[in-house]
SEZA-15488 format. One line per 2 residues: number of its first residue (from 1); their letters; for each residue x, y, z of N, C-alpha, C, CB. Coordinates in steps of 0.1 Angstrom, whole numbers. Each point is the difference from the previous one (the first is absolute). Last residue first. Glycine has a CB too. Example, Ala and Ser with C-alpha at 12.3 -4.5 7.8 and 13.67 -1.06 7.14 Angstrom:
2
2 = sa = 128,-22,71,9,11,0,-8,11,8,12,-6,-22 ~ -9,-51,21,-9,12,0,9,12,0,-19,-12,12
//
This chain:
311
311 = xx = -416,254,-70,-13,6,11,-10,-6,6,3,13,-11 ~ 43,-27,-17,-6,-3,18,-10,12,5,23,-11,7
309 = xx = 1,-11,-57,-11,8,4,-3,-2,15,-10,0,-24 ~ 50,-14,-13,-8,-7,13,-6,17,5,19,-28,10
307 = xx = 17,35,-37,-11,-4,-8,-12,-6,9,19,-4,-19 ~ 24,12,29,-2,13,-1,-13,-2,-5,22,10,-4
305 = xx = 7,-50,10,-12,9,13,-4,10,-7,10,-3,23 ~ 15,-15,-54,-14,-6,5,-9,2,9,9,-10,-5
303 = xx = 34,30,-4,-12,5,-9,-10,-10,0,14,13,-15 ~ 22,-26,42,-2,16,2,-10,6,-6,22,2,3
301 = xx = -1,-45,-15,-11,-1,11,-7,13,8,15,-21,4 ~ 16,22,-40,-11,-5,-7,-11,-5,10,16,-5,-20
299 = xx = 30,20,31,-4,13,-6,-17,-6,-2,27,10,-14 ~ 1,-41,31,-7,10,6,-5,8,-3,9,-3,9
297 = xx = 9,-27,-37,-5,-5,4,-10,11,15,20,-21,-14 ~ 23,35,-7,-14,2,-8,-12,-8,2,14,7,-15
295 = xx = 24,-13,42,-1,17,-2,-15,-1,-8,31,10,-5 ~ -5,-49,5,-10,-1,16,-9,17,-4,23,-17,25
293 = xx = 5,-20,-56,-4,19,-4,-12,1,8,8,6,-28 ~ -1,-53,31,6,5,-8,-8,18,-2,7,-30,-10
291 = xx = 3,-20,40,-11,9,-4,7,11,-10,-14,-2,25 ~ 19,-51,-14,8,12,2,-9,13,-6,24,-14,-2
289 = xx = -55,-32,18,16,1,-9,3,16,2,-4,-20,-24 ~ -32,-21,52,10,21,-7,9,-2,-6,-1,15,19
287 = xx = -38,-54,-11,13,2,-1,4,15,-4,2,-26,-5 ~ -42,-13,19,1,16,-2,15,-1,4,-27,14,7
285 = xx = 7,-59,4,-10,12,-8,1,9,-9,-5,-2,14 ~ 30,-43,-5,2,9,1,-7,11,-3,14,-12,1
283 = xx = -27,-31,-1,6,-3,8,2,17,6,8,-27,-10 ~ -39,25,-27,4,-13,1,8,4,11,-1,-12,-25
281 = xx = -30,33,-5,-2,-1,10,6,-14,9,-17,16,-11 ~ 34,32,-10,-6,-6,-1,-9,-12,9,14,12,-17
279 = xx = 16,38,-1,-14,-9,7,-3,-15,-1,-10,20,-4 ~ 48,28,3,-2,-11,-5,-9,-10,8,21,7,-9
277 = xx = -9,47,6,-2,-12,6,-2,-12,-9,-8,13,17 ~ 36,39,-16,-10,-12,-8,-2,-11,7,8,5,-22
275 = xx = 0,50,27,4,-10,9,-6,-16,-11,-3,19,30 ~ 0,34,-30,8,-10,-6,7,-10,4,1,14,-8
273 = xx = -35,14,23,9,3,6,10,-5,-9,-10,2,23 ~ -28,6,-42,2,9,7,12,1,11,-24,-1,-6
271 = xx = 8,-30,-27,-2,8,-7,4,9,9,-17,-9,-13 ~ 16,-34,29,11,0,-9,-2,20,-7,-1,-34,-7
269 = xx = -29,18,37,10,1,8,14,2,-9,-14,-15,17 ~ -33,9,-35,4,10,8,10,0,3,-16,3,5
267 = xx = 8,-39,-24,3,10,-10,1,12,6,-9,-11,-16 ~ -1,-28,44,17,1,-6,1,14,-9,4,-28,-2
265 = xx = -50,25,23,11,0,11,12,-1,-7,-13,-11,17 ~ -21,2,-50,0,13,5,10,5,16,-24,-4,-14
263 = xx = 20,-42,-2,5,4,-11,0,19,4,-9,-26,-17 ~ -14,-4,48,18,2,1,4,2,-13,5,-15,19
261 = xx = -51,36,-1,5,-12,-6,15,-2,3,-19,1,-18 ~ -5,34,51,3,-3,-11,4,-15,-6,4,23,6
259 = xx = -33,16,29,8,-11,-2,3,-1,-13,-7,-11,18 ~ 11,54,15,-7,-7,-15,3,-13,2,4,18,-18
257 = xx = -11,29,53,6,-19,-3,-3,2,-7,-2,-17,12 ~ 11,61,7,-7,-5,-10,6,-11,-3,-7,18,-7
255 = xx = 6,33,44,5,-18,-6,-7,-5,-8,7,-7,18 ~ 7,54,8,-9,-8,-8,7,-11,-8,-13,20,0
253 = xx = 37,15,21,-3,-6,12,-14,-8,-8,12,20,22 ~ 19,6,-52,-5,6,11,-12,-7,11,7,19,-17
251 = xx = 5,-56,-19,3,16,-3,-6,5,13,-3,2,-29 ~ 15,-54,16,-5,7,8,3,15,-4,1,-19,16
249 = xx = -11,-35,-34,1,11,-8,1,15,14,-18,-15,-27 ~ 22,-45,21,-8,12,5,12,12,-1,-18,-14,17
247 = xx = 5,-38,-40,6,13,-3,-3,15,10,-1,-12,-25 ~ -1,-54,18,-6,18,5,14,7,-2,-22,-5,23
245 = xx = 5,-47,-30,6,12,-5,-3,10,3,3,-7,-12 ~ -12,-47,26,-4,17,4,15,11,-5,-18,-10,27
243 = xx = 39,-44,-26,-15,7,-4,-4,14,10,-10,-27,-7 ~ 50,-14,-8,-5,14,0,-11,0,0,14,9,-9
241 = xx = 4,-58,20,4,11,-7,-6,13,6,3,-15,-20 ~ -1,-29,38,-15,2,-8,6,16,-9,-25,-13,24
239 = xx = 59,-10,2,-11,-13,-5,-10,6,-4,5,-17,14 ~ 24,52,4,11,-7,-5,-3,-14,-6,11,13,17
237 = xx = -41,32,-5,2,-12,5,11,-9,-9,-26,2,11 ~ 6,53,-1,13,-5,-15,-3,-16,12,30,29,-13
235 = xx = -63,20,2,5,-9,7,8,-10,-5,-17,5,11 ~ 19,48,-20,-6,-14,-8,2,-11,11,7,6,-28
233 = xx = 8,49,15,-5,-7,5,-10,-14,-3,6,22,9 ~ 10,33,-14,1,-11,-7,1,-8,10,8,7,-19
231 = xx = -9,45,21,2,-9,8,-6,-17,-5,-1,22,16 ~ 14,40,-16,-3,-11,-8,4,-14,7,3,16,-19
229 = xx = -8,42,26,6,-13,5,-10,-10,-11,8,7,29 ~ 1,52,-33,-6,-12,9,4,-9,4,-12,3,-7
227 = xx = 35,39,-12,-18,-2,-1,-4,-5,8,-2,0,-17 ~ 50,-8,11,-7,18,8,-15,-2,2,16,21,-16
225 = xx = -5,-71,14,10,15,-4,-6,10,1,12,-8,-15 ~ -4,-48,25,-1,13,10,0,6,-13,13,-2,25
223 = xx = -26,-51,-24,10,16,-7,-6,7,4,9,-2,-21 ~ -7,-58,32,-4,13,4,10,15,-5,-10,-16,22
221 = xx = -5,-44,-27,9,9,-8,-7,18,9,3,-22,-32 ~ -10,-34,51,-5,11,1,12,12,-11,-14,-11,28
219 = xx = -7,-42,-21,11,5,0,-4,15,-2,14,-22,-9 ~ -28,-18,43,-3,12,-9,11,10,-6,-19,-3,12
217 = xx = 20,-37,22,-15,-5,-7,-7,15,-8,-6,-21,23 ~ 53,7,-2,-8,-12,-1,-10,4,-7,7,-10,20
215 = xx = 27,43,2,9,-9,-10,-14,-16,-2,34,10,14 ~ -50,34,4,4,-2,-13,10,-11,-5,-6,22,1
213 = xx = -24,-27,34,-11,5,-12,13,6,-13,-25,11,22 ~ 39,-55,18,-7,17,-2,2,8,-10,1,1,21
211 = xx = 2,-51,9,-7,5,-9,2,18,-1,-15,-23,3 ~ 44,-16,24,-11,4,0,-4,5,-12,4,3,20
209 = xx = 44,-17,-5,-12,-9,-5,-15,2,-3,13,-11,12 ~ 31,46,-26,-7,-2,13,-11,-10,-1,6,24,7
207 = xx = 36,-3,-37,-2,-15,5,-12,-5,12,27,2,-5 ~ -20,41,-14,2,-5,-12,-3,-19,9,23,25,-18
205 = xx = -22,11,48,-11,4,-7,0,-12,-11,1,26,5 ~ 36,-24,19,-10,-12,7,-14,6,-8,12,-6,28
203 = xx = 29,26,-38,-2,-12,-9,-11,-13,8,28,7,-13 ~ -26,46,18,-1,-6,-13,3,-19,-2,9,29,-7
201 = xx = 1,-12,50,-15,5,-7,-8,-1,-10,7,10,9 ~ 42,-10,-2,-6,-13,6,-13,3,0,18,-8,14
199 = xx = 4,42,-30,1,-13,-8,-2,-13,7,14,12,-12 ~ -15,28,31,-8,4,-4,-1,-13,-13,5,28,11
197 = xx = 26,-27,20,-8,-2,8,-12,-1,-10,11,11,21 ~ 32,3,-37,1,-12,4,-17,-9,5,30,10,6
195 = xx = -17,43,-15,-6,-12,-11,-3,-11,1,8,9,-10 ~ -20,15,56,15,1,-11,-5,-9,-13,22,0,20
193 = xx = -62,27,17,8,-16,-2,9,6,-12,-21,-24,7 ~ -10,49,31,6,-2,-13,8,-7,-1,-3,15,-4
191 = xx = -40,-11,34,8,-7,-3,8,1,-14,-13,-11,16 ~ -25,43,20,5,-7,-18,16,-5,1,-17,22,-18
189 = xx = -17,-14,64,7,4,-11,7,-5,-13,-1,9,18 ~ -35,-21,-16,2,8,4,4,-1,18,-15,7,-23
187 = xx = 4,-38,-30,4,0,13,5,17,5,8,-29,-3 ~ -38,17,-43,13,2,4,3,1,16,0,10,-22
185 = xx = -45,-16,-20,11,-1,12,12,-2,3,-14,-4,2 ~ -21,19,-46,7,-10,7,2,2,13,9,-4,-17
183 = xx = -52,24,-17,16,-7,-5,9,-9,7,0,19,-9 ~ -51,-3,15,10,-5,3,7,-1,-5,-8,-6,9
181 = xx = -37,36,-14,6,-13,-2,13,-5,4,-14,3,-15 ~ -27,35,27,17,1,0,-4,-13,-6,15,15,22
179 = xx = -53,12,-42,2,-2,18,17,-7,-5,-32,-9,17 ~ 6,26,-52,-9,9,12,2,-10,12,-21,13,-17
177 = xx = 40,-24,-25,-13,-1,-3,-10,3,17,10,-21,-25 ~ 42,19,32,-6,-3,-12,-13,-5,0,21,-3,-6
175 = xx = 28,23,24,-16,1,3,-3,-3,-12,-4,15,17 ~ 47,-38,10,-5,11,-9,-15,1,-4,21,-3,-8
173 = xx = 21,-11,47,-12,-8,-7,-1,12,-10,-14,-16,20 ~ 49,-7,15,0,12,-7,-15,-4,-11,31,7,3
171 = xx = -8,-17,50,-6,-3,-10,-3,12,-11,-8,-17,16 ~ 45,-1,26,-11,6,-3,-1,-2,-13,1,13,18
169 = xx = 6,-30,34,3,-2,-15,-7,18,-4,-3,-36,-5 ~ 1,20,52,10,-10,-6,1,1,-14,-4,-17,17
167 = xx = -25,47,6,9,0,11,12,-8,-5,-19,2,20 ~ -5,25,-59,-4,-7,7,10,-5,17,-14,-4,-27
165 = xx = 8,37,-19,4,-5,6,-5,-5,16,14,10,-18 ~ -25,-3,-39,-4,1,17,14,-4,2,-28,-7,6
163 = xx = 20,35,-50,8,-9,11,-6,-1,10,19,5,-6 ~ -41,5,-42,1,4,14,7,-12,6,-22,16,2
161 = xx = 7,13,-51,9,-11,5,-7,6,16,27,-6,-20 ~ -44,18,-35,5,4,14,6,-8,8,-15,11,-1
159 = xx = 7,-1,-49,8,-6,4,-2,7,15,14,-8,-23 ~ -37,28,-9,-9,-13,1,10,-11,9,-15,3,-26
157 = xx = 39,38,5,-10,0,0,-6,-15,2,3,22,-12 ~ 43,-15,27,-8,0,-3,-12,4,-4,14,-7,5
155 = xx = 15,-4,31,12,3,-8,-9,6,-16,21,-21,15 ~ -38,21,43,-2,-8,-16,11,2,-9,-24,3,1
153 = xx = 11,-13,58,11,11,-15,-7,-4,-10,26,-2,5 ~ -37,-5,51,-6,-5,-12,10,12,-10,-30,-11,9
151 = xx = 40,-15,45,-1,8,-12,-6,-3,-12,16,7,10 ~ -7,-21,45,-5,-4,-13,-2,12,-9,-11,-19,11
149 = xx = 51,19,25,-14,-1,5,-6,-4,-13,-2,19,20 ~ 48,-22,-20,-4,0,16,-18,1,1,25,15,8
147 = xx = 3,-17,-48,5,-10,4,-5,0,14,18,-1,-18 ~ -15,35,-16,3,3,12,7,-15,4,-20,20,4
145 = xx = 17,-9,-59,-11,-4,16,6,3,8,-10,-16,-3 ~ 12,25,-48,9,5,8,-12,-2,12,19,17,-15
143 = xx = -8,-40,-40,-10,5,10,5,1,15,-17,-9,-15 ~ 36,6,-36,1,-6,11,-8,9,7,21,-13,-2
141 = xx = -39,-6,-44,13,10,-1,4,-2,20,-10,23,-27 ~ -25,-50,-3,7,13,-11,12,4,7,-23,12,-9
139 = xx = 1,-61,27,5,16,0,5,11,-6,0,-10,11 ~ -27,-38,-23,17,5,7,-2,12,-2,18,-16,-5
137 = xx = -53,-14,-9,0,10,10,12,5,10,-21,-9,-3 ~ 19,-24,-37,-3,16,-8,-5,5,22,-17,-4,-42
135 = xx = 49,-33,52,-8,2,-10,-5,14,-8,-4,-21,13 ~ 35,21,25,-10,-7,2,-6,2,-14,-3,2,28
133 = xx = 48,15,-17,-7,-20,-6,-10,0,2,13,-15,5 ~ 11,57,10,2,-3,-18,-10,-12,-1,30,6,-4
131 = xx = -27,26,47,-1,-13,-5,-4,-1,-16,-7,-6,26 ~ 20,43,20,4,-4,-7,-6,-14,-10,15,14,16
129 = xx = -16,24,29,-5,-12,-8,6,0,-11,-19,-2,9 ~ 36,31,27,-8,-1,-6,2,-14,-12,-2,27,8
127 = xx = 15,13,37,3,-13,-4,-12,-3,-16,8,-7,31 ~ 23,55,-3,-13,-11,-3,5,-9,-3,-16,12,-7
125 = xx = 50,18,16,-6,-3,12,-15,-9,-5,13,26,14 ~ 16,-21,-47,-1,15,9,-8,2,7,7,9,-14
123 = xx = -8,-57,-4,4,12,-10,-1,15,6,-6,-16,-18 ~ 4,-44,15,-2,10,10,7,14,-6,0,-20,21
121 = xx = -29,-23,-39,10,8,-3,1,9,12,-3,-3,-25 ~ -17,-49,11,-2,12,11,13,6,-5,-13,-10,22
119 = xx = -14,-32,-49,14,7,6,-7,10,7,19,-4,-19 ~ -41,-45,7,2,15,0,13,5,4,-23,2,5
117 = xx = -2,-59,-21,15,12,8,-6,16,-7,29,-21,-2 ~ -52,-33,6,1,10,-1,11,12,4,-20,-10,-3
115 = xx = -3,-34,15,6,-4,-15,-1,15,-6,-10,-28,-3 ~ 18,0,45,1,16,0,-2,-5,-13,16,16,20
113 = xx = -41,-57,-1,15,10,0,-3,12,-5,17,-18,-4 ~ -54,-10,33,4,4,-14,18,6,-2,-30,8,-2
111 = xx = 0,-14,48,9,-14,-6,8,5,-16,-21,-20,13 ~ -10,49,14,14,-2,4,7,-13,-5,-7,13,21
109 = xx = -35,17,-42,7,-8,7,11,-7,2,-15,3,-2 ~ -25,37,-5,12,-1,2,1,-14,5,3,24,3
107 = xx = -42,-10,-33,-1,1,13,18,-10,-3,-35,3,14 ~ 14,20,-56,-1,-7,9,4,0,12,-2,-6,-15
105 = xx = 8,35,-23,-16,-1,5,0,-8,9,-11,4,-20 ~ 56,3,3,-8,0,-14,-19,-1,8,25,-18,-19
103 = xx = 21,11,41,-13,-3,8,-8,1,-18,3,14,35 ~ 59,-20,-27,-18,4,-6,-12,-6,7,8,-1,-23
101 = xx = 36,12,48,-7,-12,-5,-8,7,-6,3,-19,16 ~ 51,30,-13,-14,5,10,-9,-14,-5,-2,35,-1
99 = xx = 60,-10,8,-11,-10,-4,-13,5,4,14,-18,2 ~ 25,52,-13,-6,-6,14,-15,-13,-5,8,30,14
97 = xx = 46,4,-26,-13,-11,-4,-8,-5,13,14,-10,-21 ~ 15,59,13,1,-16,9,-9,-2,-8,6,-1,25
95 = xx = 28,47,-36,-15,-8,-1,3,-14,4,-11,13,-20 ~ 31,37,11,-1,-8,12,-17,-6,-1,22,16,15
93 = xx = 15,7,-56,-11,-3,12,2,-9,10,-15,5,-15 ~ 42,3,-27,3,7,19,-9,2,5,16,11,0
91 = xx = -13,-30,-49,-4,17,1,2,4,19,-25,-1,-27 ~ 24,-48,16,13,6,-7,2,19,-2,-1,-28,-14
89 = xx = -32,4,33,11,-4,14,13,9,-11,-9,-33,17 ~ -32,27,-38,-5,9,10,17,-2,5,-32,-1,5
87 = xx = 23,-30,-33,1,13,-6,3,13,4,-13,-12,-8 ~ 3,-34,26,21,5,1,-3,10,-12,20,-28,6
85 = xx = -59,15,11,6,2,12,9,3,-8,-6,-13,18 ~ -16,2,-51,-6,13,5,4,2,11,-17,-2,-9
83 = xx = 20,-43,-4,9,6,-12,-7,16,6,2,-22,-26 ~ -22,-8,48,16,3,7,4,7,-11,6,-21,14
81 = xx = -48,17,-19,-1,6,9,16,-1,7,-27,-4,0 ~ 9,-21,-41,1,14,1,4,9,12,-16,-5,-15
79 = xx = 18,-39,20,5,-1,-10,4,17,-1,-12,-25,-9 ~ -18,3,41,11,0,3,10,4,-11,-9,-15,18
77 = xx = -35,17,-32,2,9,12,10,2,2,-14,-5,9 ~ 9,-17,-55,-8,-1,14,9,13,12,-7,-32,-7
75 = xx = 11,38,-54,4,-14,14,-12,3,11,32,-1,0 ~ -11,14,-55,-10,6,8,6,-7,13,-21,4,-18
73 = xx = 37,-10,-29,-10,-12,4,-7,13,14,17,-33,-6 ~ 22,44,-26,-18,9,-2,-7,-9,9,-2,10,-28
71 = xx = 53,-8,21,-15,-12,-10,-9,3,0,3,-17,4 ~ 24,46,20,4,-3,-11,-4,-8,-13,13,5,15
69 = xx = -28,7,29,-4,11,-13,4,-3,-9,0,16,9 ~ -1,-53,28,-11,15,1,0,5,-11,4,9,22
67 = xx = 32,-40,-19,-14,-7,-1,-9,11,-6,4,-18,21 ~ 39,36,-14,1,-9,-7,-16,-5,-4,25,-5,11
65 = xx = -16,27,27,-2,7,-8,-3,-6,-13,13,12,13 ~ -4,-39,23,-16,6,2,3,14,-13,-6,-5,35
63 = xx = 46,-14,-26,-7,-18,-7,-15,12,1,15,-36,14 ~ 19,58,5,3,-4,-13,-11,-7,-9,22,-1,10
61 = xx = -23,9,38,-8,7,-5,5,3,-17,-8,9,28 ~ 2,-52,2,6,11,1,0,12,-9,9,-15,10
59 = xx = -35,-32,-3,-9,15,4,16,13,2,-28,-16,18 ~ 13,-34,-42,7,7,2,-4,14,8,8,-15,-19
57 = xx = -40,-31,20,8,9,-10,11,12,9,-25,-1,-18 ~ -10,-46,27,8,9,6,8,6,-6,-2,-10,13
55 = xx = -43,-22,-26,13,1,-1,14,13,6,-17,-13,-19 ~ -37,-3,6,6,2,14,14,-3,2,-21,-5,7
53 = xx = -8,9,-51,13,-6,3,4,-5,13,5,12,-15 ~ -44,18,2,0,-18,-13,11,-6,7,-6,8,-30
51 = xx = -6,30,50,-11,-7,3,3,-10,-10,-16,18,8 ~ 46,15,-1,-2,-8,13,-12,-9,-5,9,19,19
49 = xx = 2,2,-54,13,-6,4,-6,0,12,20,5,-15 ~ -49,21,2,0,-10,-11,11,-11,6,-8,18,-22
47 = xx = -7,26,38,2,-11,9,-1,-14,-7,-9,15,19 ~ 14,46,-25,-3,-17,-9,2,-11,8,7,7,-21
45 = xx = -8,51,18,-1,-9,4,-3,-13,-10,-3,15,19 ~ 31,29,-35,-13,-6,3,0,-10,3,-9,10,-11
43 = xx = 43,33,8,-1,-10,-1,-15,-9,4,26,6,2 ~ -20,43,-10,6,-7,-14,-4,-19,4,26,23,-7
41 = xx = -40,15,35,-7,0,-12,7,-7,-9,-10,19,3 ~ 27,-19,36,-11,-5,3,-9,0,-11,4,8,21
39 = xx = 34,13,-15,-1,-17,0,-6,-5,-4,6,-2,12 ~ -5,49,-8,1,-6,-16,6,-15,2,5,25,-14
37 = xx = -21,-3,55,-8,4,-11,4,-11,-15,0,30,13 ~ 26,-25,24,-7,-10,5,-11,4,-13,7,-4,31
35 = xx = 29,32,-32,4,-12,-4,-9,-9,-1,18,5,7 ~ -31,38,4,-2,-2,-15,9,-12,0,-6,25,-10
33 = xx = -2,-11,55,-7,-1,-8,-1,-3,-15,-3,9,18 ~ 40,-1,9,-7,-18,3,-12,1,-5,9,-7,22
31 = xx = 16,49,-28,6,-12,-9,-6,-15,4,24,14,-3 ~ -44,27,24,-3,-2,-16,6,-5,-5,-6,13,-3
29 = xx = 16,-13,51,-12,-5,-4,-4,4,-16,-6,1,26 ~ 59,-5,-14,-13,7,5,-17,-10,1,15,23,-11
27 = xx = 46,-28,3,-11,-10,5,-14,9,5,21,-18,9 ~ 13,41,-49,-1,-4,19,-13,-7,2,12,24,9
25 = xx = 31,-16,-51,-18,-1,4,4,0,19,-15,-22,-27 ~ 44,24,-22,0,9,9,-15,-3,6,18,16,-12
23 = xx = -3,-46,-18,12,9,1,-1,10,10,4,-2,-23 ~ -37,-30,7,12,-6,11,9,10,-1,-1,-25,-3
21 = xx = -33,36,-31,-1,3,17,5,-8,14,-19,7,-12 ~ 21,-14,-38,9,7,3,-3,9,16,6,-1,-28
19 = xx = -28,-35,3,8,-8,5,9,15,6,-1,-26,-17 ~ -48,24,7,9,5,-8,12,-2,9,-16,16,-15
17 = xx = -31,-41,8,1,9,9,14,4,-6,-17,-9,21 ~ -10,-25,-33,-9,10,-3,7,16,3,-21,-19,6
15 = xx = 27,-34,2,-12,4,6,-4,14,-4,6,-16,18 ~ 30,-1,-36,-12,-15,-2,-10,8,3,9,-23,9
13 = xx = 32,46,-2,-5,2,-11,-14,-8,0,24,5,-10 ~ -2,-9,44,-7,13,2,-4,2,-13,13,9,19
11 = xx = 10,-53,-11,-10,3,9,-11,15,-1,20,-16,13 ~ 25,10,-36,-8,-7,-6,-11,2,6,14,-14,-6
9 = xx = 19,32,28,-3,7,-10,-9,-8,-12,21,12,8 ~ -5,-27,32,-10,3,6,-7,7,-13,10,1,25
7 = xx = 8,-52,-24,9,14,-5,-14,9,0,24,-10,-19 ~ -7,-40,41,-7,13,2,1,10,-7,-1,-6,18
5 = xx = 13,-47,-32,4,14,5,-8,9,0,15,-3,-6 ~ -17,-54,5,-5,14,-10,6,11,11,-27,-8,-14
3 = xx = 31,-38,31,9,2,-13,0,13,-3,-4,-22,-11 ~ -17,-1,49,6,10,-2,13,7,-7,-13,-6,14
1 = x = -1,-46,0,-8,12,0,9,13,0,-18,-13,12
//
């Protein structure tokens, strides 16, 4: 492991951003904002490789560039969300990882592994959220909590948030359809764990006997951008194959399921992010191949939303 080379000046171009601001920068809040910004808008979730392979991948941050932008494949939480620590660490922030558990609506439980990582940035005397992986509801940009009493932020139109904190954890939910829904938990006080730690997480997530929703029973493709969010999706059984195609569609805090055939799920996905799946219905469902001209692939998801009517 850890053949591929970090090169940052690749990294900034991928994502959009202009390599010559390593020459003179200061760790502020408008450089963690527009880094965590054009991560976030370039690289797109995929839990395709945990959910066909459960296989333990490279996570230094040679091999995560490489995978992420360079092939265009995209990745999972732990994937995106470290390649975004040593972005940040390499611009002299001060940032920790801090495991958590998706709740996604459901009631917390303690047996499930962390099958999730955030970062925390600490930054002239504040603190603030951070999370590239969660699917199309990853965080546009880093959100600034106390961490002592419960707060509500929005980064957003229609994007509101609220940190509880609670006596032993705390919870981050988002509002939706006129009350909070759940995103995750996190032990309080927050446990920042080293890469080392943060890879044993990853690999009892990857190896854990139990069941859960994304390395087992959905493969989930999620895109952030200025406008809105986009969110693909399909149940995936490894003996009865694919089924339920859906497409949800989110602009200024309004949403819109579609289902879809799977000839309309691949051609979308190929048309807009450039991503090509391969279908069928034999052992191996759905295969990504190397995405190709990610840039314009956004550009074309950008004028789709523009087009979605949310009155």
């Amino acid at each position: 492991m850890g053949a591929h080379r970090f090169d940052m000046d690749e990294y900034l171009t991928l994502t959009g951003g202009d390599p010559k601001i390593r020459e003179n920068f200061e760790p502020n809040l408008e450089l963690l904002t527009a880094l965590v910004a054009r991560h976030v808008f370039t690289v797109h979730y995929q839990n395709y490789d945990l959910l066909t392979q459960k296989k333990i991948l490279d996570m230094t941050p040679g091999a995560l560039l490489q995978r992420l932008l360079i092939s265009g494949r995209g990745g999972m939480c732990y994937e995106t969300s470290e390649l975004m620590f040593h972005v940040l660490t390499e611009f002299k922030f001060d940032v920790k990882r801090v495991p958590v558990v998706v709740l996604a609506g459901m009631p917390f439980d303690e047996t499930q592994p962390k099958d999730h990582n955030v970062l925390i940035v600490f930054l002239e005397g504040k603190e603030y959220l951070v999370d590239v992986g969660f699917g199309y509801n990853s965080l546009r940009g880093p959100i600034e909590f106390n961490f002592r009493y419960t707060e509500e932020k929005s980064l957003a139109a229609g994007e509101k948030y609220q940190l509880v904190c609670a006596e032993e954890y705390y919870q981050l939910n988002f509002w939706l359809k006129g009350d909070w829904a759940s995103f995750y938990r996190f032990k309080r006080p927050m446990k920042f764990i080293n890469f080392q730690e943060s890879m044993e997480y990853y690999h009892n997530l990857v190896k854990f006997p139990g069941t859960t929703v994304i390395r087992d029973l959905v493969l989930f493709v999620g895109v952030v951008l200025e406008g809105g969010r986009f969110g693909f999706s399909c149940d995936y059984d490894t003996e009865k194959g694919a089924t339920n195609f859906s497409l949800l569609t989110v602009k200024e805090g309004e949403s819109e399921s579609q289902k879809l055939d799977v000839e309309t799920f691949r051609e979308t996905i190929s048309r807009y992010l450039k991503i090509d799946i391969n279908y069928s219905n034999q052992n191996n469902i759905i295969k990504f191949y190397k995405s190709q001209d990610m840039m314009t692939g956004r550009y074309l998801l950008s004028l789709l939303l523009s087009k979605i009517n949310t009155e």
